[in-house]
N, C-alpha and C positions, 0 to 999 in steps of 0.2 A: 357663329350663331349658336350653337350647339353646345360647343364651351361658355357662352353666354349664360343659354339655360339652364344651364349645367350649376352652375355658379350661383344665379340666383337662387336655384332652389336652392343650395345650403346653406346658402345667408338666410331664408327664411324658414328653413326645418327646423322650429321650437317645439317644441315635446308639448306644449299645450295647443298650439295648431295643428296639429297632427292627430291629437284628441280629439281636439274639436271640430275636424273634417270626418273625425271616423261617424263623433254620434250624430249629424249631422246627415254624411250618406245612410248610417243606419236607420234615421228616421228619415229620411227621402224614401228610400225602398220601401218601408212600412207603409207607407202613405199611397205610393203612385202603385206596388204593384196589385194590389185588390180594384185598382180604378182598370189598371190592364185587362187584368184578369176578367174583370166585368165586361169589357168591352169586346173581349177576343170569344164571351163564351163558353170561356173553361177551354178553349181550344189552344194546344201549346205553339207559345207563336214562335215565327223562323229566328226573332234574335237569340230566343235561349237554346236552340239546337246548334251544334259543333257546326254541322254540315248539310246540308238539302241539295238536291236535284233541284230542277227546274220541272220536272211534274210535281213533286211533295211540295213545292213552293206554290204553285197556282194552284191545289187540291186544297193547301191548307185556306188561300185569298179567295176561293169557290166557296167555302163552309162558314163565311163570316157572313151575315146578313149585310145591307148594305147600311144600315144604322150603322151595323160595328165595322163594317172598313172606313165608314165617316168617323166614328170617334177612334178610331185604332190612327188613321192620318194625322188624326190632329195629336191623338198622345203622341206621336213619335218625329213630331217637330214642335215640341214644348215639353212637357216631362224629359221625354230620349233624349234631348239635347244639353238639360241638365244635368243627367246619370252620368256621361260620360267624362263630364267636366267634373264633376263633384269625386270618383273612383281615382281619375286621374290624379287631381291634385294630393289626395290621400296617402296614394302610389307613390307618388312619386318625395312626397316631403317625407312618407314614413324609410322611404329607401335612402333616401340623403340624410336622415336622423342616424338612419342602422349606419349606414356607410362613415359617416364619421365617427362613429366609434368603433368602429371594429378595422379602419383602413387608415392607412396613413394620407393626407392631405394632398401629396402628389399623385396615390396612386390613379392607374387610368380605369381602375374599379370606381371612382368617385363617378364617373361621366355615365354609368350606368340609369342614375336616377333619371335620366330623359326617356328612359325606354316605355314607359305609361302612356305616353305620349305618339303612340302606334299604336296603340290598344284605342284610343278617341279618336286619332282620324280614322280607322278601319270601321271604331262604329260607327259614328255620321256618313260614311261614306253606303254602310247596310244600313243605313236609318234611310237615306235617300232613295237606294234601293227600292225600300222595302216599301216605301208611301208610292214611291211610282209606280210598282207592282198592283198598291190598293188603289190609284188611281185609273188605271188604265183596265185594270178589270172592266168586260169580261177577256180580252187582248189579251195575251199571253207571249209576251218578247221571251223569248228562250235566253237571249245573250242577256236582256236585263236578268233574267233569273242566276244567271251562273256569276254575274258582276259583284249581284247582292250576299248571294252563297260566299264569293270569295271574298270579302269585305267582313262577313261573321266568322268565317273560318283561321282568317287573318286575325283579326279581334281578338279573341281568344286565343291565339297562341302569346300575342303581345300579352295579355292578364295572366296568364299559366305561368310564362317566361317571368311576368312583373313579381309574381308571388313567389318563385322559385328564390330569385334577388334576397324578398323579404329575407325568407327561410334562413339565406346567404348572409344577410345582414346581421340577422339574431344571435346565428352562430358566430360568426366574428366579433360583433360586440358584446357577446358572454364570456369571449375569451380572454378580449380586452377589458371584462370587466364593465363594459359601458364609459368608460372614458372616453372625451374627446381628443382626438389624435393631435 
């Protein structure tokens, strides 16, 4: 299955999809996060932190009016659900563009490009989290706290890792020249 996705994505890593995902997520973010930001209060919320406790986690779900943990629910089962798909595919087609040109066709560097793909489920999985969190306010589940925390902390290692790749990829296909292997 793996090798599946693995596969697909290089059949469809065209240098102009790969463009057109970037300006695309660039104007997605331009768009949703000032609706965030509205919504949260200027308050920095638990997805863009590495890591949170389960007290900093319900301090921050406390300091939301309930307007905003109404509209903060709702951006983060419709905006959130996009971001991740929209990052991912980005990820992962600009990593199988790099990787063919800087690797050879067999190499088991090519199967790299699925690794974006743990960076989406980890965040859906803090997206879920994080609305049950606002849903169940004033409640305070300690274990949902630490599930949602591991879920962003996860997240972000998958996007550091996924960009590390990039980094990987540019170098090898500067070296090759940008040729396909």
């Amino acid at each position: 299955m793996i090798r599946n996705l693995s596969d697909l994505l290089r059949k469809w890593s065209k240098g102009w999809l790969v463009f057109s995902l970037f300006v695309v997520l660039v104007g997605f973010v331009v768009i949703t996060l000032p609706i965030a930001q509205t919504a949260s209060a200027g308050i920095e919320g638990l997805d863009s932190r590495h890591f949170y406790t389960p007290k900093e986690a319900f301090s921050v779900v406390a300091a939301y009016t309930e307007h905003g943990r109404s509209m903060l629910r709702f951006f983060y089962v419709t905006a959130d659900i996009l971001n991740p798909i929209l990052y991912t595919s980005f990820l992962a087609l600009f990593i199988s563009w790099l990787f063919q040109r800087g690797f050879r066709p067999d190499s088991k560097m090519q199967m790299l490009n699925v690794l974006p793909f743990g960076a989406a489920i980890f965040d859906l999985w803090e997206n879920m989290g994080i609305v049950t969190m606002l849903s169940v306010y004033p409640s305070q589940p300690v274990i949902l706290a630490w599930l949602a925390a591991f879920g962003t902390t996860t997240k972000y290692a998958f996007i550091y890792t996924s960009f590390g790749f990039v980094i990987v990829g540019i170098i090898a296909a500067t070296l090759n020249r940008f040729r396909v292997q």
